[in-house]
C-alpha positions in Angstrom: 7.8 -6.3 24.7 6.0 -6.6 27.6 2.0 -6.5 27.5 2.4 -3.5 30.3 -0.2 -0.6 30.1 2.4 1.7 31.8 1.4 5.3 33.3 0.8 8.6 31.2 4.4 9.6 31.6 6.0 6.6 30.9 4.5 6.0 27.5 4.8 9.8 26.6 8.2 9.5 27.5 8.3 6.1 25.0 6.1 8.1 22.2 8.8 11.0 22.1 11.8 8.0 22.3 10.3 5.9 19.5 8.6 8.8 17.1 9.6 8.9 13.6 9.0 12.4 13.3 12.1 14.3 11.6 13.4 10.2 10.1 12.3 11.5 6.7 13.2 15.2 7.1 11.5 17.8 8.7 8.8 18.8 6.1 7.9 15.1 5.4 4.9 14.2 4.3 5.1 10.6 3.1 5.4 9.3 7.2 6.3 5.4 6.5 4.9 5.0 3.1 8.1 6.1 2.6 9.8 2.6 3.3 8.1 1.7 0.4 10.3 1.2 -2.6 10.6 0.0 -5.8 12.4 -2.6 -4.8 9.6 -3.5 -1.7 7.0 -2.8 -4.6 9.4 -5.9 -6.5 9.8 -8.1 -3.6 5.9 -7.5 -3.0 5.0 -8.8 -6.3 7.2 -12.2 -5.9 4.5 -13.1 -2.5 1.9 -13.6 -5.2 1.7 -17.7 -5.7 -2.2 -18.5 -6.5 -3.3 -15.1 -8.1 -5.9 -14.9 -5.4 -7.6 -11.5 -4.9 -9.9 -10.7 -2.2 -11.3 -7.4 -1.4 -11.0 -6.0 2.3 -13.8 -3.5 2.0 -17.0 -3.4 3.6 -20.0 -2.7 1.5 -20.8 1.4 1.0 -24.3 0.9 3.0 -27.0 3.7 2.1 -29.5 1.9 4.8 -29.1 3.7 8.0 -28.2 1.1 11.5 -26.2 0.8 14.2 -22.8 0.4 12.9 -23.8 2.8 9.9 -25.5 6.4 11.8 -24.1 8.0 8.2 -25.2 6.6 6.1 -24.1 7.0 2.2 -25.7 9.5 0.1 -26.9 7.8 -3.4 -28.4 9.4 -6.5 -29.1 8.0 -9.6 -29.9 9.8 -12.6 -31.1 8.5 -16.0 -31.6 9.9 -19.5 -32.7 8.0 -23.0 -31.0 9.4 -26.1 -33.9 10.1 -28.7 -33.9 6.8 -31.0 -32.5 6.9 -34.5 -34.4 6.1 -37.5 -33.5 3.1 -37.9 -34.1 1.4 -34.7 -37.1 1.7 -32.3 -35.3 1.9 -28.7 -33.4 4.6 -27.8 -30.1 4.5 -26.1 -29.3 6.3 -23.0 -27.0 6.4 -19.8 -26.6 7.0 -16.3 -24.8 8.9 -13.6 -25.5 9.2 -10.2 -23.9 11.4 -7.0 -22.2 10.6 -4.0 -21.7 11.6 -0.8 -20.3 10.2 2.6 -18.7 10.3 5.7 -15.0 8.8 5.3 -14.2 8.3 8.9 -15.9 6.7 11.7 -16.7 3.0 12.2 -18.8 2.6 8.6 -17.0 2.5 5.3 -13.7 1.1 4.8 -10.8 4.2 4.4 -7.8 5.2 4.6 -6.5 7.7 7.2 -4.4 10.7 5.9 -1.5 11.6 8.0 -3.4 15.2 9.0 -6.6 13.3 9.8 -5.5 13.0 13.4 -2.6 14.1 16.0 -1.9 13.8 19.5 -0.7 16.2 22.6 2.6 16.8 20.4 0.5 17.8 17.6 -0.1 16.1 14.2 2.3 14.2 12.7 6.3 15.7 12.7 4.7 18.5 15.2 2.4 20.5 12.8 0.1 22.6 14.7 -3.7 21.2 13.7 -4.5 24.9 14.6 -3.0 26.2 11.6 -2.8 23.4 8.9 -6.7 22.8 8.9 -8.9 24.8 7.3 -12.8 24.3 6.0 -11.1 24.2 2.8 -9.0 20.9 3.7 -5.4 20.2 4.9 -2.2 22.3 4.4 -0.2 19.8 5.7 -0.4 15.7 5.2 -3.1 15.8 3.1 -3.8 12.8 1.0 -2.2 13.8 -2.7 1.1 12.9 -0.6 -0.4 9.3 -1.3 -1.2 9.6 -4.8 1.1 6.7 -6.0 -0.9 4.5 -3.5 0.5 1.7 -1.4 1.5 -1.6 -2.9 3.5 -3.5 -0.5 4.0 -6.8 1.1 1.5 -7.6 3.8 0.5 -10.2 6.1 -2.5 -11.0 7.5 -2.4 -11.9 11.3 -5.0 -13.7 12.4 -5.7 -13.2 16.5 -9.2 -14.6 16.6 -8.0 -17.9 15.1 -5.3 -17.7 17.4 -7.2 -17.9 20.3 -9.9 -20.2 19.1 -12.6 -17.8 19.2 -14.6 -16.0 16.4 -13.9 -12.7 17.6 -11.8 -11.3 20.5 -13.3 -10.5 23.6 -14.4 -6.9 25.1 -12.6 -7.6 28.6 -9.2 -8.9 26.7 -7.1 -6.2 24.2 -4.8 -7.6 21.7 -1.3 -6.9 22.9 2.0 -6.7 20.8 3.2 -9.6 22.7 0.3 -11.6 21.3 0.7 -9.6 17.9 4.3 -11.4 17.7 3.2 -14.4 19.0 0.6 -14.9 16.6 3.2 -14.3 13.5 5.3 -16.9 15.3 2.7 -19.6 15.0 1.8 -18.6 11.6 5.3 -19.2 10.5 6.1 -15.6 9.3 7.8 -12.8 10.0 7.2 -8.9 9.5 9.9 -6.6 7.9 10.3 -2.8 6.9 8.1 -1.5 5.1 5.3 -4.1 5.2 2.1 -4.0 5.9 0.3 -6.1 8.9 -3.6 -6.6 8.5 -5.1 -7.7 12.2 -8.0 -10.1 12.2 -9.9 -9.5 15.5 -13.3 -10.8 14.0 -15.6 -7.5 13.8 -17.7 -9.6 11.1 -18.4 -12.3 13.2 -18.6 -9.5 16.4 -21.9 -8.2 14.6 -23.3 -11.5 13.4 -23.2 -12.0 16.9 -24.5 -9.0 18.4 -26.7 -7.0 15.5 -27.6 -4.9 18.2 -23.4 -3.9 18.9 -22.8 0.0 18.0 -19.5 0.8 17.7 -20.0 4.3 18.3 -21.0 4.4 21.9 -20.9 0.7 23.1 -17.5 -0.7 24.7 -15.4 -1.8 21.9 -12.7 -4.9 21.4 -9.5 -4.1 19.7 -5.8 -3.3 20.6 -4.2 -2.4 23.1 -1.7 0.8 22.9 1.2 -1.7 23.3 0.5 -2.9 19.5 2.7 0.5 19.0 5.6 -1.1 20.5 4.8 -4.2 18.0 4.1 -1.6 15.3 7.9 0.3 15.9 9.7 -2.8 16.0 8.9 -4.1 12.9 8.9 -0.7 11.1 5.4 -1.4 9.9 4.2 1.3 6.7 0.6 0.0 7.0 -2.1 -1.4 9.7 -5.0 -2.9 8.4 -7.9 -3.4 10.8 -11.1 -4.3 11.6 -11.4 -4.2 15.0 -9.5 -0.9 15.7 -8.6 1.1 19.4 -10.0 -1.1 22.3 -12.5 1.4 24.2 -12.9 2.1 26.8 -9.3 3.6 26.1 -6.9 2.8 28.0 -5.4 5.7 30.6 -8.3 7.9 29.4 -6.2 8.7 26.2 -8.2 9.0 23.3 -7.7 6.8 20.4 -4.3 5.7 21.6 -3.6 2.7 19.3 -3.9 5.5 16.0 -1.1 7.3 17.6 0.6 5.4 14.9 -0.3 7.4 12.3 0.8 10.9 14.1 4.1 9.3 15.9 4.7 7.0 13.8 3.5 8.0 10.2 2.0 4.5 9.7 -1.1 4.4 6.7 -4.1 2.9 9.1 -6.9 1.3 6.9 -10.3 1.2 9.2 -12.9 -1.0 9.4 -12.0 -3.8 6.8 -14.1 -7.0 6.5 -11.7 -9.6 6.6 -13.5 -12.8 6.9 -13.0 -13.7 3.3 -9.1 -13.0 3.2 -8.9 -15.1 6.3 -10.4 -17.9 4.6 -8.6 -17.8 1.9 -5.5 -17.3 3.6 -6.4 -21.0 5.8 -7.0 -22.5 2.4 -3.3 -21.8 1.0 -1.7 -22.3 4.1 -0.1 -19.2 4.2 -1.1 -15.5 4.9 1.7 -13.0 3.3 0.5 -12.0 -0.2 0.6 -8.2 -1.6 -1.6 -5.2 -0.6 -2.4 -2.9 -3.1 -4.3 0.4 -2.4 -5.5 3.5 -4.3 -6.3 6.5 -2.4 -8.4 9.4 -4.0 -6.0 12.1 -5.2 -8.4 14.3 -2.6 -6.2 17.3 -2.4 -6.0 18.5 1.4 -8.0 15.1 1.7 -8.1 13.7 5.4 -9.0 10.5 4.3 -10.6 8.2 1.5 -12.6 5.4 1.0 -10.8 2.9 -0.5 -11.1 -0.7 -1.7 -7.9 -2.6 -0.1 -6.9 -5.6 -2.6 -5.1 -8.5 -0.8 -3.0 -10.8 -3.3 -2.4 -14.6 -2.2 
């Protein structure tokens, strides 16, 4: 796959040749999680060597900032039991409320198949018209991912890959560097896993505190990851460092055409400096994802806390 940006028609006319829309059935609902089986949940399992777990979250930040313009609504509440006779301090409890944003460039989340869509429409041509309401989704909402995604995954690492802590703003990541990266690390992608790109966003705003994802130029893949993406029959990308901005040919958010075209899970904004150590430590970097979605009906997305297995 060539690292070509090709014109508007030529990649709509690769979008409608390469779509898996109607691969699962017409009223699918599952997109790619559906090459995940109980056999892949099996084969997953037996990449587990060390027992290793890292989390791939970022913190839920209630402090306002750059990076973090919604912040997370906490509340605490407290109550004391009144204290029995026979002892002098009460017991008591506490619960608190929560509220937050799920999409954007903060928290970590996943992105349901009817959180997005394209000039086809959302993903196996639903109208966004008519299957969002106020209310939440009538189509691809997240209870289709109750059972969660447990699958094989492999981390990729292009910052280490090109020697640099974080990729630049003037250079996307490409599929051909995508499959050149899994060459050097020795491993190779199949159906039904799940890929988890290391572009550096921690070490981006260690760098540059001052960096806002939300209206500054932004590092991150190129729309020819989706030709990377296809060929490997990827169920799940991973991220940190998402859609390079200023988008290519104007098109908005053209790298998460994966999840309308494709059906592909996208997990936003992880911190993946940890997994990438640990990864360089074993000497290896397929393990097992595992992922629980809130059973949100009509959900568009959820926070989630993605476990990586070494």
């Amino acid at each position: 796959m060539a690292n070509v940006v090709l014109n508007r028609d030529d990649w709509r006319a690769w979008l409608r040749a390469n779509s898996n829309w109607g691969r699962w059935g017409a009223d699918d609902q599952k997109g790619a999680l559906n090459l995940i089986d109980d056999a892949k949940r099996a084969a997953a399992a037996a990449e587990v060597r060390q027992g290793r777990c890292v989390s791939l979250a970022r913190d839920l930040m209630t402090r306002p900032g750059p990076a973090n313009p919604q912040p997370v609504q906490h509340f605490v509440r407290w109550f004391h039991h009144a204290p029995r006779p026979d002892t002098a301090r009460p017991g008591g409890g506490a619960g608190e409320y929560l509220g937050l944003h799920v999409h954007g460039y903060q928290g970590t989340h996943i992105d349901a198949l009817c959180h997005a869509w394209g000039e086809r429409g959302m993903w196996n041509g639903r109208d966004p018209n008519a299957e969002l309401a106020p209310q939440g989704a009538r189509w691809g909402g997240l209870e289709h991912w109750k059972s969660g995604v447990i699958t094989r995954a492999v981390l990729l690492d292009v910052a280490g890959h090109r020697g640099v802590e974080h990729v630049e703003f003037d250079r996307p990541v490409h599929g051909d560097e995508l499959e050149a990266v899994a060459r050097a690390q020795g491993v190779t992608i199949g159906a039904g896993d799940a890929v988890i790109v290391h572009a550096g966003r921690d070490a981006l705003e260690r760098a540059r505190p001052d960096w806002n994802p939300n209206t500054d130029p932004h590092p991150g893949l190129s729309l020819t990851a989706l030709k990377f993406l296809r060929a490997h029959d990827v169920a799940v990308l991973a991220w940190d460092l998402m859609d390079a901005q200023p988008f290519e040919l104007g098109w908005p958010l053209v790298p998460h055409a994966a999840l309308w075209e494709l059906g592909i899970a996208l997990i936003d904004n992880c911190s993946l400096d940890t997994a990438v150590a640990a990864c360089r430590a074993a000497g290896r970097s397929a393990g097992m994802l595992v992922v629980a979605p809130l059973p949100l009906v009509g959900g568009t997305g959820s926070p989630v806390n993605p476990l990586f297995i070494l």
